[in-house]
LOGUDO-214174 format. One record per residue (C-alpha): y, z, x; residue in three letters; residue number from 0. Coordinates in Angstrom, 2 decimals, padded with zeros to 5 digits. Layout:
pt Y=Y	Z=Z	X=X	resn=ALA	resi=NUM
...
END
This chain:
pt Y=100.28	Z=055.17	X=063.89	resn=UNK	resi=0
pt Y=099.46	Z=057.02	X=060.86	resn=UNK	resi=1
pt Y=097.70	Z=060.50	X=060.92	resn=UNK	resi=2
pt Y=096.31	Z=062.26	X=058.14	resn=UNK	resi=3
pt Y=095.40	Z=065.99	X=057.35	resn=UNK	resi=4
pt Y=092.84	Z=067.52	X=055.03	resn=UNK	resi=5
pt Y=093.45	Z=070.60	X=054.63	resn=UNK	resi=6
pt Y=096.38	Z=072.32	X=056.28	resn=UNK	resi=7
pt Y=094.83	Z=076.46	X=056.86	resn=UNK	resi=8
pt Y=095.91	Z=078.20	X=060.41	resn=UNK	resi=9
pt Y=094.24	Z=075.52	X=062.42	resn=UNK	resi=10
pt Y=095.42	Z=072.11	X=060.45	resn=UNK	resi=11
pt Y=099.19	Z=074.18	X=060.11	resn=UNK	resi=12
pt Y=099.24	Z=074.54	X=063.96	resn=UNK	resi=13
pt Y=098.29	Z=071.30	X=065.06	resn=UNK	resi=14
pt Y=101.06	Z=069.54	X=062.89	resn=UNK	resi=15
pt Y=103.45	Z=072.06	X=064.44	resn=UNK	resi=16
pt Y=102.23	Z=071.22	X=067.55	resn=UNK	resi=17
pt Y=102.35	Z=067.32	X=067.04	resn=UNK	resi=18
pt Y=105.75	Z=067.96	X=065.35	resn=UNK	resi=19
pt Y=107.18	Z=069.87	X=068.07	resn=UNK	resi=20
pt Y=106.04	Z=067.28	X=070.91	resn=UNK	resi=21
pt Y=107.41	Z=064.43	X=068.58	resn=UNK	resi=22
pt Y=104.07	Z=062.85	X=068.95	resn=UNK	resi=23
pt Y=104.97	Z=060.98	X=065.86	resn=UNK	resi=24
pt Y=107.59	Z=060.79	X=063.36	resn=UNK	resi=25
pt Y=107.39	Z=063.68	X=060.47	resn=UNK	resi=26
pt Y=107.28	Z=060.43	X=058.15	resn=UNK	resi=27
pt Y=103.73	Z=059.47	X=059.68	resn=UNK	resi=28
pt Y=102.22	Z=062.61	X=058.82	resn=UNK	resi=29
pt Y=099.90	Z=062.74	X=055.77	resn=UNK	resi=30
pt Y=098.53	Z=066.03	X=054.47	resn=UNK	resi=31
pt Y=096.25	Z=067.14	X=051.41	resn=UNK	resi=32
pt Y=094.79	Z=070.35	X=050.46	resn=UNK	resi=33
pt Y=093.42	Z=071.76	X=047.50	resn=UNK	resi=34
pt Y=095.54	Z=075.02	X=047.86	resn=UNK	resi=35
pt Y=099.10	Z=073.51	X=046.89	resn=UNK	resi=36
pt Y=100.47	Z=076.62	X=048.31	resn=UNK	resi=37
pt Y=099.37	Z=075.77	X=051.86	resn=UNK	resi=38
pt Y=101.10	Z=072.34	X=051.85	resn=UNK	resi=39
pt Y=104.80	Z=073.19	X=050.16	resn=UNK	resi=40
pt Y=105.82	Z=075.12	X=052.81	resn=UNK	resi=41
pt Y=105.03	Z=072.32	X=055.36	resn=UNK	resi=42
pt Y=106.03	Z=069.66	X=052.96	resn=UNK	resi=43
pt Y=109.47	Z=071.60	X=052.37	resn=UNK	resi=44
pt Y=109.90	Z=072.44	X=056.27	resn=UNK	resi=45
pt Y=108.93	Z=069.09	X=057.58	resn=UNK	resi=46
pt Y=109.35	Z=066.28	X=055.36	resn=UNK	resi=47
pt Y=106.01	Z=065.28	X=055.80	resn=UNK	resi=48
pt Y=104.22	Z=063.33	X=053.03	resn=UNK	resi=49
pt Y=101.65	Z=064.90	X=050.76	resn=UNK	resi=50
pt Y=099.08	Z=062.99	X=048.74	resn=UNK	resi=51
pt Y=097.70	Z=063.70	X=045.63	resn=UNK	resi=52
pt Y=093.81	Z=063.66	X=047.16	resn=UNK	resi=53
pt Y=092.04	Z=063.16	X=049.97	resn=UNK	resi=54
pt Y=091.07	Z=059.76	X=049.51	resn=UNK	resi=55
pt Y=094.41	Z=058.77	X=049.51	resn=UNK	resi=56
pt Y=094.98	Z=060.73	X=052.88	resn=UNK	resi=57
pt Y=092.15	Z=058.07	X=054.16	resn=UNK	resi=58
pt Y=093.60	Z=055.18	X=052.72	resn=UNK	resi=59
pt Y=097.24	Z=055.83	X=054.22	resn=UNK	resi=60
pt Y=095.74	Z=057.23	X=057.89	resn=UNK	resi=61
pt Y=094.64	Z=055.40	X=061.09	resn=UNK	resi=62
pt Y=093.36	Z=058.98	X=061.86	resn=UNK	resi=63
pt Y=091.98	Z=061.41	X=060.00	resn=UNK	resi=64
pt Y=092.19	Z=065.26	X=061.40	resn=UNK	resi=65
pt Y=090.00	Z=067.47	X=058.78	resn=UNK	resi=66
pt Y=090.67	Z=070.46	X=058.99	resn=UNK	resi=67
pt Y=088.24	Z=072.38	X=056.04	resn=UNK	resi=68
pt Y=085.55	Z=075.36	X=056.49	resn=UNK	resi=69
pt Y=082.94	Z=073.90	X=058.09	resn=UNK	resi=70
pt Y=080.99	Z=075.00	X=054.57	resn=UNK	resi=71
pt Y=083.00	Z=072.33	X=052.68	resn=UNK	resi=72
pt Y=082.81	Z=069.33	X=055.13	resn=UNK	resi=73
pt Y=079.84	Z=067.61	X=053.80	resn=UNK	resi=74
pt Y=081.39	Z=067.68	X=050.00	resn=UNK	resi=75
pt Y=084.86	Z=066.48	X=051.79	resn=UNK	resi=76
pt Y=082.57	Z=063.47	X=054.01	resn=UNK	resi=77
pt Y=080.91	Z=062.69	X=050.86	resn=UNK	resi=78
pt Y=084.15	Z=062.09	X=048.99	resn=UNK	resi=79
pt Y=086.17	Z=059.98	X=051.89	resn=UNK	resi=80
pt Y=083.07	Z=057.84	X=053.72	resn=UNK	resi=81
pt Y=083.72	Z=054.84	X=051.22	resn=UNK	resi=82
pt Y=087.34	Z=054.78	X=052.08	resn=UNK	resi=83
pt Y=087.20	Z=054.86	X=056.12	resn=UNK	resi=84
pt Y=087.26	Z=051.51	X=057.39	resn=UNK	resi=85
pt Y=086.00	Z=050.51	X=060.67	resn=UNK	resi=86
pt Y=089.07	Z=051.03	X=062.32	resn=UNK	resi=87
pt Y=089.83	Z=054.32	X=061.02	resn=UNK	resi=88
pt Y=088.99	Z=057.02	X=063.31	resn=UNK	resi=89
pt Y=087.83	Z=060.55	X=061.95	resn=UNK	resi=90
pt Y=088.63	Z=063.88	X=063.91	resn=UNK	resi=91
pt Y=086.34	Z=066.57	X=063.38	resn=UNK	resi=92
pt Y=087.59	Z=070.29	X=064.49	resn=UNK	resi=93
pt Y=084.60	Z=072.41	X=062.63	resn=UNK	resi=94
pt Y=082.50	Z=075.30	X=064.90	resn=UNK	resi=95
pt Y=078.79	Z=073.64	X=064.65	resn=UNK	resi=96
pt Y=079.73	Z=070.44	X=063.01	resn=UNK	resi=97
pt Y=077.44	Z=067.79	X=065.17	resn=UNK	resi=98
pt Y=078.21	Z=064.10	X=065.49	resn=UNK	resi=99
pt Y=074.85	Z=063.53	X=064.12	resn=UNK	resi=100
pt Y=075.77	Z=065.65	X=060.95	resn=UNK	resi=101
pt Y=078.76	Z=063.49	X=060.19	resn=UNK	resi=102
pt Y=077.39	Z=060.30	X=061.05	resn=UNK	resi=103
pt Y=074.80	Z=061.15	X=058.74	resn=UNK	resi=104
pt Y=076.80	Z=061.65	X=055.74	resn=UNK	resi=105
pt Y=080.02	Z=059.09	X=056.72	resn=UNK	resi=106
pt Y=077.50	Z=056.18	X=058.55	resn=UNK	resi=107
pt Y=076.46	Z=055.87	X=062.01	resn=UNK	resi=108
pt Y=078.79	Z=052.75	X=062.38	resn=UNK	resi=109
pt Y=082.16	Z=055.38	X=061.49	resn=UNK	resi=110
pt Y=084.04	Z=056.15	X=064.45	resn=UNK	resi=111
pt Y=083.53	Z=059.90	X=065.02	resn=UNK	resi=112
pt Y=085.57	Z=062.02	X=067.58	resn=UNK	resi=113
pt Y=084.75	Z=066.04	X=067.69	resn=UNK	resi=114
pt Y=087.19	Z=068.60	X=068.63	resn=UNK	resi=115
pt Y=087.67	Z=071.87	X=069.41	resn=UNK	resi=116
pt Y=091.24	Z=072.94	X=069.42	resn=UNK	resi=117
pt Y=091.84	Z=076.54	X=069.68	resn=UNK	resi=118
pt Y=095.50	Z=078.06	X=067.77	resn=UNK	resi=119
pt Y=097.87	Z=078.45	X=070.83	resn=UNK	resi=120
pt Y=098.56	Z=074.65	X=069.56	resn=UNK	resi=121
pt Y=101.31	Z=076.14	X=067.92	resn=UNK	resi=122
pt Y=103.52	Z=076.82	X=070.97	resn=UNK	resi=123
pt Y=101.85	Z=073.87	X=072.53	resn=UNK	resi=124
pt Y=099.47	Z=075.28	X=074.56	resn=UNK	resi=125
pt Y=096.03	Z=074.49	X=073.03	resn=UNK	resi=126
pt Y=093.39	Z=074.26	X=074.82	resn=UNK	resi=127
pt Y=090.73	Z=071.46	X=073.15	resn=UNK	resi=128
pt Y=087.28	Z=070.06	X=074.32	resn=UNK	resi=129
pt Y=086.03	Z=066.36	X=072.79	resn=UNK	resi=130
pt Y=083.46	Z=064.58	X=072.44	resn=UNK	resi=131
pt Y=083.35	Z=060.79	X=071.11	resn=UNK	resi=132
pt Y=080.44	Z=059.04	X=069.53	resn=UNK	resi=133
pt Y=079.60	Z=055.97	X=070.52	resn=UNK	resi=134
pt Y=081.55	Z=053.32	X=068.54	resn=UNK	resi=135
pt Y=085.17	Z=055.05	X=069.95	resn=UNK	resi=136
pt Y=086.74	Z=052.48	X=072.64	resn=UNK	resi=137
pt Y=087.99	Z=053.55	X=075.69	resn=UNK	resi=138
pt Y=091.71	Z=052.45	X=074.36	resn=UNK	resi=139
pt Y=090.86	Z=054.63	X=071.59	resn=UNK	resi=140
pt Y=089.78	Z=057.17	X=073.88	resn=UNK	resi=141
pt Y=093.46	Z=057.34	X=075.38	resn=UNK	resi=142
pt Y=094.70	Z=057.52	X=071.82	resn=UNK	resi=143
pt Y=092.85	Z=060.78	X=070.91	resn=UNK	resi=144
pt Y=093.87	Z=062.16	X=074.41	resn=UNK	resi=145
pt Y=097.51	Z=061.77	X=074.05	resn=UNK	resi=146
pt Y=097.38	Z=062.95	X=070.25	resn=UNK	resi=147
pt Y=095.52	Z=066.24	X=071.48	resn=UNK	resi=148
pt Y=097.67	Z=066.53	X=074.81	resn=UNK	resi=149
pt Y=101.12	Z=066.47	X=072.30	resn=UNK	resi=150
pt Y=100.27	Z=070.27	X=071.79	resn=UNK	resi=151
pt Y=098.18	Z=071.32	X=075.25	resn=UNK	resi=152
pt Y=095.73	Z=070.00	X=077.13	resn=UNK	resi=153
pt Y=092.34	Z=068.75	X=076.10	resn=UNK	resi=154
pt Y=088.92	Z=067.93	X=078.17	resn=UNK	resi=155
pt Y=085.69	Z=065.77	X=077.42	resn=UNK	resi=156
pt Y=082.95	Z=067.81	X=077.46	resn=UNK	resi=157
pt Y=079.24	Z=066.64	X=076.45	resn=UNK	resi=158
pt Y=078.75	Z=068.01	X=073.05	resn=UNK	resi=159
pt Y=075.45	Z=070.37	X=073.94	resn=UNK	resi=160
pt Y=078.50	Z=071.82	X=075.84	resn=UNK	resi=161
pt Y=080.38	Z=072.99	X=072.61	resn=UNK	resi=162
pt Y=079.16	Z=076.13	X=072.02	resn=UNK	resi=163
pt Y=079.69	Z=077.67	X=075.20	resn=UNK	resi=164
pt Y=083.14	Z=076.24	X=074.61	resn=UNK	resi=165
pt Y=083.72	Z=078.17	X=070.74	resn=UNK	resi=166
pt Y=082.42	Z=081.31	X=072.97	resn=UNK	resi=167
pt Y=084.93	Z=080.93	X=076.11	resn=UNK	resi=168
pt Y=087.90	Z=079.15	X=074.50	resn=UNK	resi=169
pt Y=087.89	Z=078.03	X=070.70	resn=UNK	resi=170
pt Y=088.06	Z=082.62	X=069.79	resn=UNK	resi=171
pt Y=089.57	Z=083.33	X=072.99	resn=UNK	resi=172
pt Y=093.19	Z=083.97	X=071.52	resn=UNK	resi=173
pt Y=091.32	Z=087.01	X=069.63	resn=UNK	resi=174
pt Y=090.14	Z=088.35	X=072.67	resn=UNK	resi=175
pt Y=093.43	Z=087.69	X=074.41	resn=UNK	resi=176
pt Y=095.32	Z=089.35	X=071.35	resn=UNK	resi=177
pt Y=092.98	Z=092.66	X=071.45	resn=UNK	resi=178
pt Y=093.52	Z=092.77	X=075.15	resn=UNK	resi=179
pt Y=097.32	Z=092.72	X=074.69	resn=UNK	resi=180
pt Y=097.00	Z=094.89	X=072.01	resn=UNK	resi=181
pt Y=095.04	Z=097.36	X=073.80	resn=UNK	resi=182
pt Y=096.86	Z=097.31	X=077.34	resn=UNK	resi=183
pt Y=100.27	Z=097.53	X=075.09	resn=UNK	resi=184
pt Y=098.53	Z=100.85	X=073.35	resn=UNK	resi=185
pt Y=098.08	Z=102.48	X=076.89	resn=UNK	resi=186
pt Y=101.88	Z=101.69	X=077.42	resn=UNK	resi=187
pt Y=102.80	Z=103.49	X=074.36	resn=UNK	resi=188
pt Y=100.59	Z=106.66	X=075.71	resn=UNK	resi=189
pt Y=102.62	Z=106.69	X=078.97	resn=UNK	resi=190
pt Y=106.13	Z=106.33	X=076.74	resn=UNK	resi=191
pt Y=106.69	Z=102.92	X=077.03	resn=UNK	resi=192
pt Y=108.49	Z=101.63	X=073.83	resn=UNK	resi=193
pt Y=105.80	Z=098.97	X=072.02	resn=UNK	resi=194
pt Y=108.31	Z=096.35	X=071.61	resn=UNK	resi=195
pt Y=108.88	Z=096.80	X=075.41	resn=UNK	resi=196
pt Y=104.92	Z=096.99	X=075.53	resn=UNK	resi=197
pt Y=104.13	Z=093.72	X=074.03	resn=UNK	resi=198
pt Y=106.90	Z=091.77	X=075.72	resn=UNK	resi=199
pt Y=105.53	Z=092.78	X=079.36	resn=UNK	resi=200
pt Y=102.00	Z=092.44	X=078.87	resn=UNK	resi=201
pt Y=101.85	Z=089.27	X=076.73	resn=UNK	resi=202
pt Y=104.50	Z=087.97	X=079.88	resn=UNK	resi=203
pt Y=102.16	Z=089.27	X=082.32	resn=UNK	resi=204
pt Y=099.45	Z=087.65	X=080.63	resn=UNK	resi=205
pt Y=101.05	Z=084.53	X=080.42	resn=UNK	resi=206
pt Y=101.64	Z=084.72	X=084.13	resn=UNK	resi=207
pt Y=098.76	Z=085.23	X=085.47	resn=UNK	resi=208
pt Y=097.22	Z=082.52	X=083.82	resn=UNK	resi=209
pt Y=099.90	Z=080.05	X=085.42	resn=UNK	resi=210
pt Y=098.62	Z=081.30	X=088.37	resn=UNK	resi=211
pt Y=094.98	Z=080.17	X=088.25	resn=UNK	resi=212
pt Y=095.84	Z=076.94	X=086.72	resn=UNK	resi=213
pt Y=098.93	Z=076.10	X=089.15	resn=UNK	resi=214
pt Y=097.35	Z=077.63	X=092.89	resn=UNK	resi=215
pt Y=094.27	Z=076.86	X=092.64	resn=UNK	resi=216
pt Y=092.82	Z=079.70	X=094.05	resn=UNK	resi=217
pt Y=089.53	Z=081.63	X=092.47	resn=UNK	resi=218
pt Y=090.59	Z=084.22	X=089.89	resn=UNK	resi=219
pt Y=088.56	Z=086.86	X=092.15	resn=UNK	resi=220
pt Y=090.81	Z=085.90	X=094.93	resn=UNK	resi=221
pt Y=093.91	Z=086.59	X=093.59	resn=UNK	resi=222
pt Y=092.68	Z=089.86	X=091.95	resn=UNK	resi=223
pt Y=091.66	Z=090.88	X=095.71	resn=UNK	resi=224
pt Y=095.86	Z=090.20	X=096.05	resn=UNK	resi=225
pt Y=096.79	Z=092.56	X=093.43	resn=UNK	resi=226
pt Y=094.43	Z=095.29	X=094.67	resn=UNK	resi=227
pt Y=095.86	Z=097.39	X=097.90	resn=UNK	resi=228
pt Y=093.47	Z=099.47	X=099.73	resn=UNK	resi=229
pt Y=093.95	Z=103.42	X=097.79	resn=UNK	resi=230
pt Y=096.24	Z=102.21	X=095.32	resn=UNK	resi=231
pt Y=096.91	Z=102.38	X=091.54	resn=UNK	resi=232
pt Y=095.02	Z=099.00	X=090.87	resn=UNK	resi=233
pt Y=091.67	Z=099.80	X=092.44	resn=UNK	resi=234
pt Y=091.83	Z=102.85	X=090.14	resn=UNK	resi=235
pt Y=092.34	Z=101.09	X=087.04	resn=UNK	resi=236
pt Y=089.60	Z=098.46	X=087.67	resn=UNK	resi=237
pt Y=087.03	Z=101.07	X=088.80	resn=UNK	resi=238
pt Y=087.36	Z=102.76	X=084.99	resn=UNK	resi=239
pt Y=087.15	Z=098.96	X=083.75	resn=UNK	resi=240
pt Y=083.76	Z=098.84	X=085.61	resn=UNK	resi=241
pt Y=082.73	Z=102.19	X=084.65	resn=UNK	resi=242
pt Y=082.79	Z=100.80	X=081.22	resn=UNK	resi=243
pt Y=081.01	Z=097.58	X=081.90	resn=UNK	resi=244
pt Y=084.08	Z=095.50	X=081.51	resn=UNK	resi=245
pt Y=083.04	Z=092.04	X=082.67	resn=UNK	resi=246
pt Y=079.55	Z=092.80	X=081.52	resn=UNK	resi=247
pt Y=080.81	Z=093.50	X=077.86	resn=UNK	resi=248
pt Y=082.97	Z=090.26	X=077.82	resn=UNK	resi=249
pt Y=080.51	Z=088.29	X=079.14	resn=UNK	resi=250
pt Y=077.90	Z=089.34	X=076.07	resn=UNK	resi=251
pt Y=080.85	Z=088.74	X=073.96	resn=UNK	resi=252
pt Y=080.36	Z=085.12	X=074.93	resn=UNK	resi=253
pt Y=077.00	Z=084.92	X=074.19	resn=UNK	resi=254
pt Y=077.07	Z=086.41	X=071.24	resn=UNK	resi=255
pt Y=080.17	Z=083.85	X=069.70	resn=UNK	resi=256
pt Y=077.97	Z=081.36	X=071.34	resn=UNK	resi=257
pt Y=074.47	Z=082.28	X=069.45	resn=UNK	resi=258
pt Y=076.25	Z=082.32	X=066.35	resn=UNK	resi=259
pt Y=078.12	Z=079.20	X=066.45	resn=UNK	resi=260
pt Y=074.51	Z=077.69	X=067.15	resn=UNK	resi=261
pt Y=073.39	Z=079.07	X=064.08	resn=UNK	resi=262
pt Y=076.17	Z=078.04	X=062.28	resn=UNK	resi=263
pt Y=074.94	Z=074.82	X=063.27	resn=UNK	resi=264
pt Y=071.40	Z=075.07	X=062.23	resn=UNK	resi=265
pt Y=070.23	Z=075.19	X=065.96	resn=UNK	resi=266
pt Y=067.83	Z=078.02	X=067.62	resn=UNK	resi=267
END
């Protein structure tokens, strides 16, 4: 199996590393292309992978094709490659607001189509990615795209009116998580704590508690009702988050990623 990138920014970057660092497939089997030359040397250098000279040739050397553009640039890109995708090859779509329908429209409704949200924690392997297949992807085909999106996390079907709410509570999560970090690290630094010290504990922490949702099982409200001792320090620290509408905030914070990702799409 043969996969090809076009373009090779944060996102197409971290899912090669990803696949790459799983050994999903050899180096060899890795075609990339992007207009910025400066993007791909690095990775070309690094990796051994094999850059072509467009993206047509990407197609023509790929069972699957990952592209990885601005969402702004896939129609030119669909426009340039449709003539050269076969009815075998399968095309991966990872834009914010980039429909089925919109590709099928410009590549042909008989293309096989797969969307994707990754999100950029597929660099340490831990991406977290919702798809959605069109209707001319197989089942077998189906098990393909999962293990090729499982190599660098974990990955769930989702019906596609579903992906906005996804962009808004996954695909810009890592920013939130960063500026939480970030922010719970800065209070450190006001009590003394050292910030390399800061950054270590609370991204650890993070990191952590996490695990435990995923691995117990239990509700995330339950195990906050664990941390939080009758009197005691914790109580304290979420009543100021309250004071200062914390969930409230985040949860606008959705909506708001999620209105504008349906606008990027055209939608109301």
């Amino acid at each position: 199996m043969k996969i090809g990138f076009i373009g090779t920014g944060n996102m197409g970057s971290g899912i090669i590393k990803g696949l790459l660092n799983s050994k999903f497939v050899p180096n060899e089997n890795i075609n990339i292309f992007d207009l910025d030359r400066s993007k791909v040397e690095p990775l070309e250098k690094n990796y051994k992978l094999t850059v072509k000279n467009t993206e047509m040739e990407v197609v023509e050397n790929s069972d699957i094709i990952i592209l990885a553009v601005k969402p702004h640039i896939y129609p030119t890109v669909l426009k340039k490659i449709r003539n050269y995708l076969t009815e075998n090859t399968i095309l991966l779509t990872i834009a914010a607001g980039f429909c089925l329908e919109k590709t099928e429209s410009i590549v042909g409704g008989d293309k096989k189509v797969v969307r994707t949200m990754p999100n950029t924690p597929a660099q340490v392997l831990e991406a977290m990615t919702a798809v959605t297949f069109n209707k001319n992807i197989k089942e077998e085909e189906k098990e393909i795209i999962f293990g090729l999106l499982n190599s660098f996390g974990k990955s769930v079907e989702i019906d596609e009116n579903l992906m906005h709410a996804y962009t808004g509570i996954s695909g810009s999560l890592p920013a939130y998580v960063y500026m939480f970090v970030e922010a719970l690290a800065d209070g450190g630094v006001l009590q003394g704590m050292p910030r390399n010290k800061a950054y270590e504990i609370v991204a650890q922490t993070v990191l952590g508690s996490a695990k435990m949702i995923l691995e117990t099982g239990k509700h995330p409200g339950e195990l906050k009702d664990e941390v939080t001792s009758p009197a005691g320090t914790t109580i304290e620290a979420i009543r100021v988050l309250e004071n200062g509408n914390f969930r409230g905030n985040i949860i606008e914070a959705v909506a708001a990623c999620t209105e504008k990702s349906k606008k990027m799409a055209g939608e109301k």
